[in-house]
N, C-alpha and C positions, 0 to 999 in steps of 0.2 A: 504494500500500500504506500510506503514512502516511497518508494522508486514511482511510482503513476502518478502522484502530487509535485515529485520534483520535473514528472514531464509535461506536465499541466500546468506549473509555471513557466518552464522555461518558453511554454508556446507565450506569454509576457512578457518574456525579457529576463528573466531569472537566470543570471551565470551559471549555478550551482557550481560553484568554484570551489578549493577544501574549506579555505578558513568562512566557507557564504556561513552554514550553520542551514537548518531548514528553513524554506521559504516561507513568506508569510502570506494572511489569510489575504492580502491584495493580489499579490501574484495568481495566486492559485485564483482566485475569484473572478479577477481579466481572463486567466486562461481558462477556464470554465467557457465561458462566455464566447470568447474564440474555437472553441475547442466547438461549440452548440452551433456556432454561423459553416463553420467547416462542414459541418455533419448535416445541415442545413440544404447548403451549395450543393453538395455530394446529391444528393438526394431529389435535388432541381435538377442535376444535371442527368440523372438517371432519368429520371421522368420524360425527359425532351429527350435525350438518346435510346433512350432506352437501357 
């Protein structure tokens, strides 16, 4: 679960560099958000292509 929180921020901006520590709940919260427009798109895009 921490490893999918730090790839859900980094869709943010979130370095996840050694000395970062875990991301916080803005990160993760933008990446959420990006992460729901992607899977969004994705799914527009199916529709019209097929």
């Amino acid at each position: 679960m921490k490893q999918v929180t730090t790839w859900i921020a980094q869709l943010e901006g979130f370095l996840a560099r050694k000395g970062d520590g875990d991301p916080g709940i803005t990160h993760v919260w933008h990446g959420l958000r990006k992460l729901a427009d992607m899977a969004e798109g994705a799914q527009m895009l199916k529709n019209i292509y097929g």
